[in-house]
C-alpha positions as CSV (number, residue, x, y, z in Angstrom):
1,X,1.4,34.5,-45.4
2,X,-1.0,32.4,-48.1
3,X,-4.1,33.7,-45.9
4,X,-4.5,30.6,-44.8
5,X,-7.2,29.8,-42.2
6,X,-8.8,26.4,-40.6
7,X,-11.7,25.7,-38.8
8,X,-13.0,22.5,-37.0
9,X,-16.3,23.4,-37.3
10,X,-17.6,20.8,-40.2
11,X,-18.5,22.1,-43.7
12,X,-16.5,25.2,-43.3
13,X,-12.7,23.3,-43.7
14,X,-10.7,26.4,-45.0
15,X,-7.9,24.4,-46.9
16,X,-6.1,25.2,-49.6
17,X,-3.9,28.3,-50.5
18,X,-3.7,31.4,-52.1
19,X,-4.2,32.1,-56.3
20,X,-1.4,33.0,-58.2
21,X,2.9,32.4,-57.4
22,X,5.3,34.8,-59.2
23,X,9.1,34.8,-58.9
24,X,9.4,38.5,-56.7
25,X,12.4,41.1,-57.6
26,X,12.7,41.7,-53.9
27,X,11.0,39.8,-51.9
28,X,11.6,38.3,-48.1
29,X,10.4,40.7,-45.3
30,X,11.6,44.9,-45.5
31,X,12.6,46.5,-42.5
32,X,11.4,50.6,-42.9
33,X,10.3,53.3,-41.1
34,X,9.1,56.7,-41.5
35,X,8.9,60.2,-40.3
36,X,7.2,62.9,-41.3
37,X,7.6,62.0,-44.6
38,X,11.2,61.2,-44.2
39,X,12.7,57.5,-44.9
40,X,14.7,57.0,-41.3
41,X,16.0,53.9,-39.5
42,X,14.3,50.5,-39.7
43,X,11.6,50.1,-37.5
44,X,8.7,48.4,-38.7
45,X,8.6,45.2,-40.6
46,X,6.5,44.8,-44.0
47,X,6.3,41.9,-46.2
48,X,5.3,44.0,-49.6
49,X,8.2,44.1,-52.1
50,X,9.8,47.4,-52.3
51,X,10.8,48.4,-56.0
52,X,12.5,51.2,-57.5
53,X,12.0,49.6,-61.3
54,X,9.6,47.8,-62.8
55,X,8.1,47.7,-66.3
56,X,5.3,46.0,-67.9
57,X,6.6,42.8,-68.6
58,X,7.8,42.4,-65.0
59,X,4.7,43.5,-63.6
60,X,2.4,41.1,-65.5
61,X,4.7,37.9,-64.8
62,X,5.4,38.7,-61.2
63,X,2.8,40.6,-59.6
64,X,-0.4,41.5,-61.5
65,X,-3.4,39.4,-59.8
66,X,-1.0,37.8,-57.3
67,X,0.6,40.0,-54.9
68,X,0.9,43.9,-53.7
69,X,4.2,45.8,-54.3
70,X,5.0,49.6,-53.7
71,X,7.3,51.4,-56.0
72,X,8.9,54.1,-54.7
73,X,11.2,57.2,-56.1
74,X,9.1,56.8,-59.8
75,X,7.4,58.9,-60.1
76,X,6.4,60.4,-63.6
77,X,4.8,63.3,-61.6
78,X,7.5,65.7,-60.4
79,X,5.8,68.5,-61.4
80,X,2.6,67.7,-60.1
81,X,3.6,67.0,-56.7
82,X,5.3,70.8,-56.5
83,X,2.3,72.0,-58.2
84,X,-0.7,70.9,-56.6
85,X,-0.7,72.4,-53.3
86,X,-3.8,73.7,-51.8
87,X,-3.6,77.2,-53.4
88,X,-2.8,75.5,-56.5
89,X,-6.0,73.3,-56.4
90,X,-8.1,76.5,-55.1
91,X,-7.4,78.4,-58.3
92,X,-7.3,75.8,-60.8
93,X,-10.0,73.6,-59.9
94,X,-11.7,75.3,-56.6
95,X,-15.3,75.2,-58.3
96,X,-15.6,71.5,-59.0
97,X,-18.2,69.5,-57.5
98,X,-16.5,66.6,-55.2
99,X,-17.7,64.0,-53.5
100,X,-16.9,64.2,-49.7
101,X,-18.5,62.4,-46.6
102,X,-17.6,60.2,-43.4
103,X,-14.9,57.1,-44.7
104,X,-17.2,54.5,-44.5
105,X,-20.1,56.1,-47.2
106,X,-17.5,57.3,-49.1
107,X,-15.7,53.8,-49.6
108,X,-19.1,52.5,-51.0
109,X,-20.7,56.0,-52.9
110,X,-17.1,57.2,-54.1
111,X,-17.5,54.5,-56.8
112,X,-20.2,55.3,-57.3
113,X,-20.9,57.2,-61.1
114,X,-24.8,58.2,-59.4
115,X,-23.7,59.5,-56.3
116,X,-24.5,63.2,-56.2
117,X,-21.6,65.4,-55.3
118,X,-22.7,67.6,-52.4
119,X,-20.0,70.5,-52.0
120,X,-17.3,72.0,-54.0
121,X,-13.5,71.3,-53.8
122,X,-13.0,75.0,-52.4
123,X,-15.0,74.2,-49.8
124,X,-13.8,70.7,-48.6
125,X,-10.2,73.0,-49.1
126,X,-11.4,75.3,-46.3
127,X,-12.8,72.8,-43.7
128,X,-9.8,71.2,-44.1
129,X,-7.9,74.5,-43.0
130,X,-10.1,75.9,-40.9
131,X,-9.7,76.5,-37.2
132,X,-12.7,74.4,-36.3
133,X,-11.0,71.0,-37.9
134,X,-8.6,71.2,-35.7
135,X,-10.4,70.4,-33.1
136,X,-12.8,67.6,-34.6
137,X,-12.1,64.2,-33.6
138,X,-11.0,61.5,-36.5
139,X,-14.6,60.5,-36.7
140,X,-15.9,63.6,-37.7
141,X,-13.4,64.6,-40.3
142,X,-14.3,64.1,-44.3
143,X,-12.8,62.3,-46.8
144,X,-12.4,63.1,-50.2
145,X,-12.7,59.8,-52.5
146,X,-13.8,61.1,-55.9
147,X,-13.8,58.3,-59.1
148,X,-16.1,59.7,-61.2
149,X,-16.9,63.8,-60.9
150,X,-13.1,65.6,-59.8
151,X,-11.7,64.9,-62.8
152,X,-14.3,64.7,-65.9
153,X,-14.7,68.7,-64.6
154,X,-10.8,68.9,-64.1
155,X,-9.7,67.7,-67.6
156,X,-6.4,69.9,-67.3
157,X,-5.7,68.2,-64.0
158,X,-6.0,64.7,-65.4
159,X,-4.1,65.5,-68.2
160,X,-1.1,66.9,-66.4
161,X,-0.9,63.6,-64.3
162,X,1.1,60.8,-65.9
163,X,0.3,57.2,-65.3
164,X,3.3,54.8,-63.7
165,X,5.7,53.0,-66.1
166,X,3.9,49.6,-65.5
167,X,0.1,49.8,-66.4
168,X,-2.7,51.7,-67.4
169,X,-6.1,50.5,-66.7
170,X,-8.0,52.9,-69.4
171,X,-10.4,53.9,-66.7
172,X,-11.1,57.1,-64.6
173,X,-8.7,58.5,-62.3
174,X,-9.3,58.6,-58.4
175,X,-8.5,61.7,-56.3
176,X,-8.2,61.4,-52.7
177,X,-7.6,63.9,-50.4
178,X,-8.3,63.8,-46.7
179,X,-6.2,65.0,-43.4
180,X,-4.5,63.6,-40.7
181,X,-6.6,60.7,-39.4
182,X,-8.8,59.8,-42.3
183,X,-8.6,56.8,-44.5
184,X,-10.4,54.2,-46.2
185,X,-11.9,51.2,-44.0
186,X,-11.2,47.8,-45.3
187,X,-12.4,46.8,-48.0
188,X,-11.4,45.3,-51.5
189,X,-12.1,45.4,-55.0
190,X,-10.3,45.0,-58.8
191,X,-7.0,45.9,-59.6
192,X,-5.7,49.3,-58.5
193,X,-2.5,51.4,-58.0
194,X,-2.3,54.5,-55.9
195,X,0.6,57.6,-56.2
196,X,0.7,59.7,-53.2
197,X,1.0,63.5,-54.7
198,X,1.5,65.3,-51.3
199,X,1.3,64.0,-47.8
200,X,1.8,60.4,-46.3
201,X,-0.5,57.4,-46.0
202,X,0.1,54.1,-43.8
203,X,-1.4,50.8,-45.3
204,X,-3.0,47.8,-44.0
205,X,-3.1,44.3,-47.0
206,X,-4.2,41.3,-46.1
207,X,-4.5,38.4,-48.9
208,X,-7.7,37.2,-50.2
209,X,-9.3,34.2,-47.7
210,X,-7.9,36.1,-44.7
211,X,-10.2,36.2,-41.6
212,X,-9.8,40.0,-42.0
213,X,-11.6,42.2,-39.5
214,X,-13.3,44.4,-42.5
215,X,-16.3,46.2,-42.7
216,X,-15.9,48.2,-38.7
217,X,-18.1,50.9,-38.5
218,X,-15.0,52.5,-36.2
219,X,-13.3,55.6,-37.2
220,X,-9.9,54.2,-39.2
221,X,-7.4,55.5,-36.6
222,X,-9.4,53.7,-33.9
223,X,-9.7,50.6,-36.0
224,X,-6.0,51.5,-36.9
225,X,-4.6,51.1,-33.2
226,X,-6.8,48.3,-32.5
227,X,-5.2,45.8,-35.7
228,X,-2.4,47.4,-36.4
229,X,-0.3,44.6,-35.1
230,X,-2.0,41.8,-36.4
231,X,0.5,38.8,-37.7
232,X,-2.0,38.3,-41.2
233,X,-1.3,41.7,-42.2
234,X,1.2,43.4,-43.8
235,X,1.9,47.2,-43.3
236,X,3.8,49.8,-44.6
237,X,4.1,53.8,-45.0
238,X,3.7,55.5,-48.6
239,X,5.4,58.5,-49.2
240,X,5.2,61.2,-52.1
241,X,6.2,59.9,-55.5
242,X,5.6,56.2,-54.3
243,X,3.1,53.6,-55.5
244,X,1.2,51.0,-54.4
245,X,0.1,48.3,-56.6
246,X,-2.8,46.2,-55.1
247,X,-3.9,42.6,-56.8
248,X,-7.9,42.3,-57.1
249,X,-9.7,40.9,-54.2
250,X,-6.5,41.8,-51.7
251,X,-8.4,43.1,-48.4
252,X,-6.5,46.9,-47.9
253,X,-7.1,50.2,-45.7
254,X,-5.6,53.5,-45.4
255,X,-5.3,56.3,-43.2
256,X,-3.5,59.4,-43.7
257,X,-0.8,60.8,-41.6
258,X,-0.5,64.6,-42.2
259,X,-2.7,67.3,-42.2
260,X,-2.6,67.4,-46.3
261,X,-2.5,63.9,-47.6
262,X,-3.4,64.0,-51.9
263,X,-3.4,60.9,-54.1
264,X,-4.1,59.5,-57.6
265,X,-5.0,56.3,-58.8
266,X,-7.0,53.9,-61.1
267,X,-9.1,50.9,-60.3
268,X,-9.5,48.3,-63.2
269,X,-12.8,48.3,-64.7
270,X,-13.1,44.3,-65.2
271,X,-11.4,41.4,-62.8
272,X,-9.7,38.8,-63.9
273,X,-11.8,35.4,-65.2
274,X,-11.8,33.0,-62.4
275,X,-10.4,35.3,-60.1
276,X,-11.6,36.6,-57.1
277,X,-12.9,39.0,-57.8
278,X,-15.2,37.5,-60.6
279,X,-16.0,34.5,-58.3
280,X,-17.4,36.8,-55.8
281,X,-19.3,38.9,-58.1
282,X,-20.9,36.1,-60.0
283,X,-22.0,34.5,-56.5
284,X,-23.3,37.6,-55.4
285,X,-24.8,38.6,-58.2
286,X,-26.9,35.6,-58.8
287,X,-28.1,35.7,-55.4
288,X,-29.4,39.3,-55.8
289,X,-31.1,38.1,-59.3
290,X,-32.2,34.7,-57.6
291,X,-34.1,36.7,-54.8
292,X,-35.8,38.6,-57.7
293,X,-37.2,35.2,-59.1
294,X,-40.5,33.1,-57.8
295,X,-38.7,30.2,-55.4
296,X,-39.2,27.2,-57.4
297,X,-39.5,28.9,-60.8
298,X,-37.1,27.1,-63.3
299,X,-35.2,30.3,-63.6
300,X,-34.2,30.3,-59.5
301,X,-33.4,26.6,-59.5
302,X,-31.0,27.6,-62.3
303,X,-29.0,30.9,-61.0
304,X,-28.8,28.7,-57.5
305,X,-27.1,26.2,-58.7
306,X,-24.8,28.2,-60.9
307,X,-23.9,30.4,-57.0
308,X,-23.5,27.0,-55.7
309,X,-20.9,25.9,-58.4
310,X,-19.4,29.4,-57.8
311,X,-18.8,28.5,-54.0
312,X,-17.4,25.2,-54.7
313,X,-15.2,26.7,-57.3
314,X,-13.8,29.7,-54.3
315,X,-13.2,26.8,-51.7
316,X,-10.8,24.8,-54.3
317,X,-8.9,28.0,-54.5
318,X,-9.2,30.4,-51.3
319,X,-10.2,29.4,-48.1
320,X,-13.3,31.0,-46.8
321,X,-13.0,34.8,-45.4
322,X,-15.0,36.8,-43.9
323,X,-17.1,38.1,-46.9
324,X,-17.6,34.3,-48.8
325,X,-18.4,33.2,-45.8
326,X,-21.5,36.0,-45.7
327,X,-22.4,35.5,-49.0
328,X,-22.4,31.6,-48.6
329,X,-24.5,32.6,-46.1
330,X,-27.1,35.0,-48.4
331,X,-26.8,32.1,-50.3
332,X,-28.7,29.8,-48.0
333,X,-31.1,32.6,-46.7
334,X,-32.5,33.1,-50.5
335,X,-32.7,29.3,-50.9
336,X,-34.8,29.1,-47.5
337,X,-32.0,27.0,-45.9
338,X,-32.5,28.7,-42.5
339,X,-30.1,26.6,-40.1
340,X,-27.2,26.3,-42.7
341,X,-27.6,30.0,-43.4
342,X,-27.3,30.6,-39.1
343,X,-24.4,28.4,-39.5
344,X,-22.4,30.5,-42.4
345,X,-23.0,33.7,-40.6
346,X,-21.9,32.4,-37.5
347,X,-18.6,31.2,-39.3
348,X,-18.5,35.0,-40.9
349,X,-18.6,36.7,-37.2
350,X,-16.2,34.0,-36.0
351,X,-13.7,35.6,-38.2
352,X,-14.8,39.3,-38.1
353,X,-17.4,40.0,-35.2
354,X,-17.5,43.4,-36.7
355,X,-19.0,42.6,-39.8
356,X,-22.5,43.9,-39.5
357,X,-24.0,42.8,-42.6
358,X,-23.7,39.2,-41.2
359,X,-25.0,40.3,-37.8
360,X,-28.1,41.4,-39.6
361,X,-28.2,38.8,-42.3
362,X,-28.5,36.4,-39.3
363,X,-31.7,38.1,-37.6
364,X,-33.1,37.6,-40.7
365,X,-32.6,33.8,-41.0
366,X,-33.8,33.5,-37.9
367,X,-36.5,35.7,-38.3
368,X,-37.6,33.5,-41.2
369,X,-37.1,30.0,-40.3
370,X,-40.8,28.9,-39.8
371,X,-39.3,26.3,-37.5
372,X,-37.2,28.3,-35.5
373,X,-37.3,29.7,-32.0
374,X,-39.3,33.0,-32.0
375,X,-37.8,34.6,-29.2
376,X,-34.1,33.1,-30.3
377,X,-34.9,35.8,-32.9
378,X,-36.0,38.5,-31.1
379,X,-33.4,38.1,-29.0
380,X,-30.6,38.2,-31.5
381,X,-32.6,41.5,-33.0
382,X,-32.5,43.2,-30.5
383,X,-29.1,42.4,-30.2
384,X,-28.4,43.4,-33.7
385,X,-30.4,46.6,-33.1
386,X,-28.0,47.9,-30.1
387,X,-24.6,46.9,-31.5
388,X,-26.2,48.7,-35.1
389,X,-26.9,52.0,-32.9
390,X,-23.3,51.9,-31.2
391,X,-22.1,51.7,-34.9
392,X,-24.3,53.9,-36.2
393,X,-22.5,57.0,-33.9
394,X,-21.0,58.7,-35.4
395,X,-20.2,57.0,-38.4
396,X,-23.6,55.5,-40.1
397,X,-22.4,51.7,-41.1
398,X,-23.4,50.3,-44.9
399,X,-23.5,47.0,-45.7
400,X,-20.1,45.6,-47.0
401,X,-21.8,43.5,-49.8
402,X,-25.4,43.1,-51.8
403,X,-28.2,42.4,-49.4
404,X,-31.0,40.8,-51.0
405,X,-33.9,40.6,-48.7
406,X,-35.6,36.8,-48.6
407,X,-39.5,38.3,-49.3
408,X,-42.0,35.8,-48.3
409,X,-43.7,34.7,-51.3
């Protein structure tokens, strides 16, 4: 699938396809299944390319930026993934601060370099095994996602793990480490490959301009059983000693499928010019400054209509998702465009009704449109303020993207 999406709602024409091509080693659709860790009949169909090889060359021409591949039986880490069992990590590292919380905060804080780590990785070890997790439901279970603490504190660890044949990224190394029913929500970001260590973790990718159903405040089985099936998404099992590759800006989720599920990775530390990735961050980014500025002021004139070239340059490319069509809509609200900014989140909660940020975002253009209908607006907030407290339990919801506020200056 390019990710391709139309509308015939007018000014929101989602045409054109997908960045990048590449010649694929394998490509056409894989038929595999998986048990307990174990490679068993075909089953279930996934449109990733499965490797065995690759090397740098191959990966930069065919895949890097474009599309998602998972290697698998290449691992550099043989030692490591015999090594590092919970005992192992107890002894060795079982005083290191690690960051662990509900999914959803730790897909925003666990990138995070200021996020305060709050419990040790002995700890986290021993909730894991403990009688009581046993019986907690998927929503209640922590995840370990740790960028920037586990292994600064763990330099033996992170020099005993070997990066795969194809790339380094030069940046810090991820550990994640959750049990059965734990993962990430969807979200996206820059460049990244993953290695499962110990354990086994099902995937969801969806190509950038999807009308992806990101950003759910459900628990990631939950949201797992409800979109598992989808025909935009691609989905697959990884098992110890495989990788995933993931291109920047490629809309992914995990959840992990046995009780001890460990993996290392890298995220890439810049994007790729006129990618994605750097389209969204520049449009978003100028907002948030833009919002910062007196409306009028030369300077706000200026970073609008360097966001608005930044839009015009994501529609010749990508079609409009879920999160441009948000931030199209932020876009608006700081310029004071009330109506077209009702109209952009509307087209955002067309294509992901779960996406809270535009929920919100949208009781704020209302809320603001000195023309508008006042109880239209307190209508929709109180809306907003139910469906936010049904999302809020038990998992507390963050906004997928910047949020500047529109002040009233």
């Amino acid at each position: 699938s390019d990710g391709s999406h139309s509308s015939g709602r007018s000014g929101y024409d989602a045409t054109g396809g997908g960045g990048g091509g590449g010649v694929a080693r394998k490509s056409g659709r894989i038929e595999r299944c998986y048990e307990s860790g174990t490679r068993i009949a075909a089953c279930a169909a996934c449109e990733v390319d499965v490797l065995t090889e690759l090397d740098t060359m191959d990966f930069m021409l065919d895949y890097q930026y474009q599309k998602p591949f998972m290697l698998i039986n290449a691992s550099r880490n043989t030692e490591t993934h015999r090594l590092w069992t919970p005992d192992f990590l107890h002894q060795e590292a079982g005083g290191v601060k690690i960051l662990a919380s509900d999914p959803y905060s730790n897909a925003q804080t666990g990138a995070n370099r200021r996020a305060q780590p709050q419990t040790t990785l002995s700890e986290y070890l021993d909730t894991m095994a403990s009688a009581d997790a046993a019986h907690m439901s998927d929503d209640e279970r922590e995840y370990l996602f740790d960028r920037y603490h586990f292994f600064d504190n763990a330099p033996s660890l992170k020099a005993a793990f070997t990066t795969p044949t194809f790339v380094d990224y030069d940046s810090e190394f991820i550990l994640a480490l959750g049990s059965k029913g734990t993962g990430i929500p969807l979200h996206f970001h820059t460049d990244s490959w993953l290695e499962v260590v110990a354990g086994s973790k099902q995937w969801w990718v969806y190509p950038p301009g999807t009308p992806v159903p990101f950003c759910s405040s459900l628990s990631q089985s939950t949201w797992a059983a409800n979109h598992a099936h989808e025909d935009e998404v691609a989905t697959f099992i990884q098992n110890p000693g495989d990788v995933v590759y993931v291109p920047e800006g490629w809309y992914h989720a995990t959840l992990n499928l046995d009780p001890y599920t460990l993996a290392v990775g890298q995220q890439a530390k810049g994007s790729q010019d006129g990618g994605y990735m750097d389209t969204y961050s520049n449009i978003m980014r100028r907002i948030a400054q833009a919002d910062r500025m007196r409306k009028g002021s030369k300077e706000f004139k200026k970073l609008i209509k360097e966001a608005n070239s930044y839009v015009e340059y994501y529609r010749e490319h990508w079609p409009l998702d879920p999160a441009m069509a948000n931030a199209v809509g932020k876009l608006q609200l700081v310029s004071s465009n009330f109506d077209a900014a009702v109209e952009a989140f509307d087209y955002a909660l067309e294509l992901n009704p779960e996406l809270l940020d535009s929920l919100v975002s949208k009781s704020m253009a209302l809320y603001f449109n000195p023309d508008g209908d006042v109880s239209a607006a307190n209508l929709w907030a109180a809306q907003v303020s139910w469906a936010a407290g049904i999302a809020a339990t038990p998992v507390h919801p963050l906004p997928c993207a910047p949020s500047p506020v529109p002040s009233r200056r």
